[in-house]
N, C-alpha and C positions, 0 to 999 in steps of 0.2 A: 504494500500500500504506500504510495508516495505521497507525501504532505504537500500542499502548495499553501503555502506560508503567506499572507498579502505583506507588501512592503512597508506597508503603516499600520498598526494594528492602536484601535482605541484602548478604553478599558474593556469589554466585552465582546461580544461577536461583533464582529467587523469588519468579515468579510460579506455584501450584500451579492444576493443571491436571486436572479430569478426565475419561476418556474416554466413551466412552456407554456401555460396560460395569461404570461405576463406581471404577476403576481411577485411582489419584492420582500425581502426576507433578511435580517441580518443575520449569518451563524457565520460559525469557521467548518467549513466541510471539505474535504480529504478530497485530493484531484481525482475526477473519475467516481466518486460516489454522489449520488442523487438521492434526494431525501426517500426513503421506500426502502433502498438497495440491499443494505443490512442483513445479514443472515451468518449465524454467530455458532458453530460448532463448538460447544465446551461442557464442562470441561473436557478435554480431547487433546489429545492420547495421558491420560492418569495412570493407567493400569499398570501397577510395579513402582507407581514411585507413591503409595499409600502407605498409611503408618504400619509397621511390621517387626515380629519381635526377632526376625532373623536379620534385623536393620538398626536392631539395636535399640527399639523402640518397648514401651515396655507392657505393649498387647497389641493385637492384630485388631486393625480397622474395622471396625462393623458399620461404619457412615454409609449411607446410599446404598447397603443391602438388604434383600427379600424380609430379613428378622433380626431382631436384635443380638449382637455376640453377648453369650453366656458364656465364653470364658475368663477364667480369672485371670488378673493380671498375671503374666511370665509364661502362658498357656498359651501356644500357637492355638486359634483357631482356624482351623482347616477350611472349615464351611463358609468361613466369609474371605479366606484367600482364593478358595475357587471361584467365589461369583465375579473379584474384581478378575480373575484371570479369564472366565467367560469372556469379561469387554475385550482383551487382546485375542483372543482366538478367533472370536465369530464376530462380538457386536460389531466395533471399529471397520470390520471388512463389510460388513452390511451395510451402515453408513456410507462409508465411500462409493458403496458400486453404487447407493440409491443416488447422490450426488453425481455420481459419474454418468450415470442414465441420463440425467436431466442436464449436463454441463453446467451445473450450478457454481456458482463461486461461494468460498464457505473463508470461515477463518478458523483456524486451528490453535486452541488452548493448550499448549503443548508442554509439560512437567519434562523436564531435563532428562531425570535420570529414567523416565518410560521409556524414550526414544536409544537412551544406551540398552537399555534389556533387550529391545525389539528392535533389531536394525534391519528385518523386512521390511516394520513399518514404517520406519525412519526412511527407508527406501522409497515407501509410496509418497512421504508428504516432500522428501525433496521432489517428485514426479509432477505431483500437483503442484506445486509452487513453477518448476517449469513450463506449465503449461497454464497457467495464471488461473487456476481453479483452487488452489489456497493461498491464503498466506498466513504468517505463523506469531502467535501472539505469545510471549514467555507465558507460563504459568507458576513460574518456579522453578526450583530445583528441584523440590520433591514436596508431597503435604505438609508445609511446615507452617507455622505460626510469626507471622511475619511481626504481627502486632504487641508479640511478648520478646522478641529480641532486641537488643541491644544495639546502637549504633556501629559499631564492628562488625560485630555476627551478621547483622543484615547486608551490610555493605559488600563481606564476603562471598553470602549465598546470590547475591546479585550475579556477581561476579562468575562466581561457579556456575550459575545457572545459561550464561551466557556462553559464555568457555567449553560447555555442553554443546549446548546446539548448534552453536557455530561450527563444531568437530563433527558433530551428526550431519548434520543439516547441509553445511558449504558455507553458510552466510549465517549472520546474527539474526535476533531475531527484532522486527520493527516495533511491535508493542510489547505493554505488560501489563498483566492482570494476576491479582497474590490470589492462591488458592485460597488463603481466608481474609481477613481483613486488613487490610495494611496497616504501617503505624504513620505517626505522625510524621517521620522521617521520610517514608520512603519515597514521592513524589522527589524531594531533594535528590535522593541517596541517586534515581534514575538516570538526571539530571548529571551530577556527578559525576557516573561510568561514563553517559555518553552512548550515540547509534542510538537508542528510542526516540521514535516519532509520537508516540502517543501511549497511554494508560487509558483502562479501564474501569480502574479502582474507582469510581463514582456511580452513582446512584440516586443522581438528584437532579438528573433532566432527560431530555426524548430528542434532545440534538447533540451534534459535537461542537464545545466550546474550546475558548482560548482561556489560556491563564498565566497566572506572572507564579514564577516560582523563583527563589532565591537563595540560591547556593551559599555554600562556604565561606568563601572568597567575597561575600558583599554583592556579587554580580547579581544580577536582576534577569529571568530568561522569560522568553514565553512558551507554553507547550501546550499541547493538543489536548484535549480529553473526550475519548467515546464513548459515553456512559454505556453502562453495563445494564442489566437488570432480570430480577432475580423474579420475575412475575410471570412472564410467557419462558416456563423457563419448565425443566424436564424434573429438575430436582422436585417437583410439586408430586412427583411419583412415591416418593418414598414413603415409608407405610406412617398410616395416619393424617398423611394431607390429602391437599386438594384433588390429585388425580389418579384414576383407578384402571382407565379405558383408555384405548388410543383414541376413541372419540371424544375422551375429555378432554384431550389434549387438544388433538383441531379445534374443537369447537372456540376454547379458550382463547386459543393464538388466532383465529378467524375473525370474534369478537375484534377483538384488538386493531386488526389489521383495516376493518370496517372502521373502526371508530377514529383509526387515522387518515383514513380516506375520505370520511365526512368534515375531519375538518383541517384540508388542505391547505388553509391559508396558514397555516402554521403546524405542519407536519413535520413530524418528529419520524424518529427510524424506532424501527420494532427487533430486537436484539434477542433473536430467539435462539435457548441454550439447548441444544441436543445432545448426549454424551452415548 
C-alpha cells in the first residue's frame, strides 16, 4: 500500500477528496484506495505464534477456540493446540483460494514468528503480495502484550518482528497493528524504527486520518492511521457472542455495508476481520 502524503497537511484530514458524484470530503486516504475498498484479513496468519507452554509460556492458549482450556497452568493443552493448528493446515488455504476465486485484494495481519513455522505459507503471501492481491500489515512478533511492556522490551519486539518478515517475506512490512492493545509508546516506538506507512491501533473513526506524532529527538512527524474495528469482525464467533451462523455473519457485515452506502456523503471504509 503506498501512502501519498499531500504537501501541506493542516491539523486534520486534509487531504480533500472527491467522489464520482462530485461530492467533496476532507480525509487523508492511501493512493489507490477509495472510500468502500477496504477489506481487512486478520488476524492472519497467527497460527504458531499463540501463547504456548512449549514457548515458554506458562499455559496453552485457549482464546478464539471451540471451549474453554481446562488445563492447569504448566499443562500442555492438546485440544486447543490442535484447533489453532487447524487454521494452518486447512482454514488459511480456504481463505486464500476463496480470495483467489474472486481476485480480491485483502491485507494480511501477519504475527512474525507464524510465517517462520510455515514457510509454504510464507511462500503464498510473498505470491500474493507479487501479484498485488495482498499486502502485509505487522501483527507482531508473536501474541504478546504490547500494553504491559516496557519501553525497551517493546522497542525490541518491534524490531524483531520486523527482522522477521522482512527475512520471510523479501520486504518489510508497510503497516502495524498489536495483537492486543498497544501502549502509550508504541505509535512513537513505530515512528522511531522507521518503513511504517500506517497503524491500525485505532478505533475511533470509519476513515483514515492524519496525525502528528512526536519522537524522541523533539521532532514533530505526521503518520497515517486506518482505523481498525473490532464490530464486522469474525472474532464475534467465539463462544458466547454475537455470532453462531455464517449467516450471522453476512447479514451483520451487509447491515453495515448498506448503512455506508446510505450515507455517502460521508462514507467511511468497513474493515472487515476474517481469520
Amino acid at each position: 500500500m503506498q501512502v501519498s502524503c499531500p504537501s501541506e497537511l493542516g491539523p486534520d484530514r486534509l487531504l480533500r477528496v472527491q467522489l464520482p458524484d462530485g461530492r467533496l470530503f476532507d480525509v487523508a486516504v492511501p493512493e489507490g484506495l477509495a472510500p468502500g475498498d477496504e477489506f481487512v484479513v486478520g488476524p492472519f496468519p497467527t497460527e504458531g505464534s499463540e501463547p504456548s507452554i512449549l514457548d515458554g509460556d506458562d499455559r496453552s492458549s485457549g482464546a478464539l477456540c471451540e471451549c474453554p482450556s481446562e488445563a492447569p497452568p504448566g499443562v500442555r493443552d492438546l485440544a486447543a493446540e490442535n484447533m489453532f493448528e487447524y487454521g494452518s493446515r486447512v482454514g488459511i488455504w480456504r481463505l486464500l483460494r476463496a480470495f483467489e476465486r474472486r481476485s480480491a485484494p485483502a491485507t494480511a495481519f501477519a504475527c512474525s514468528l507464524a510465517l517462520e513455522r510455515l514457510p509454504e505459507l510464507a511462500a503464498a503471501v510473498r505470491d500474493g503480495v507479487a501479484r498485488g492481491l495482498l499486502d502485509v500489515c505487522c501483527h507482531g512478533y508473536r501474541w504478546e502484550d504490547h500494553v504491559a511492556m516496557d519501553e525497551a522490551t517493546e522497542r525490541s519486539r518491534i524490531k524483531a518482528a520486523v527482522v522477521s518478515l522482512t527475512s520471510t517475506l523479501g520486504a518489510p512490512p508497510k503497516g502495524w497493528y498489536c495483537r492486543t492493545a498497544p501502549s502509550i509508546r508504541t505509535r512513537r516506538l513505530l515512528l522511531e524504527h522507521g518503513g511504517f506507512e500506517y497503524d491500525s491501533d485505532a478505533y475511533n473513526d470509519e476513515l483514515p486520518y492524519w496525525t502528528r506524532v512526536v519522537t524522541s529527538d523533539g521532532a514533530e512527524h505526521y503518520h497515517l492511521v486506518l482505523p481498525y474495528n473490532l464490530c464486522t469482525n469474525d472474532s464475534k464467533f467465539a463462544p458466547g457472542r454475537a455470532f453462531s451462523t455464517a449467516d450471522d455473519f453476512y447479514n451483520f457485515v451487509r447491515a453495515a455495508v448498506d448503512a455506508l452506502i446510505e450515507e455517502a456523503d460521508t462514507t467511511g471504509l468497513a474493515a472487515i476481520g476474517r481469520s
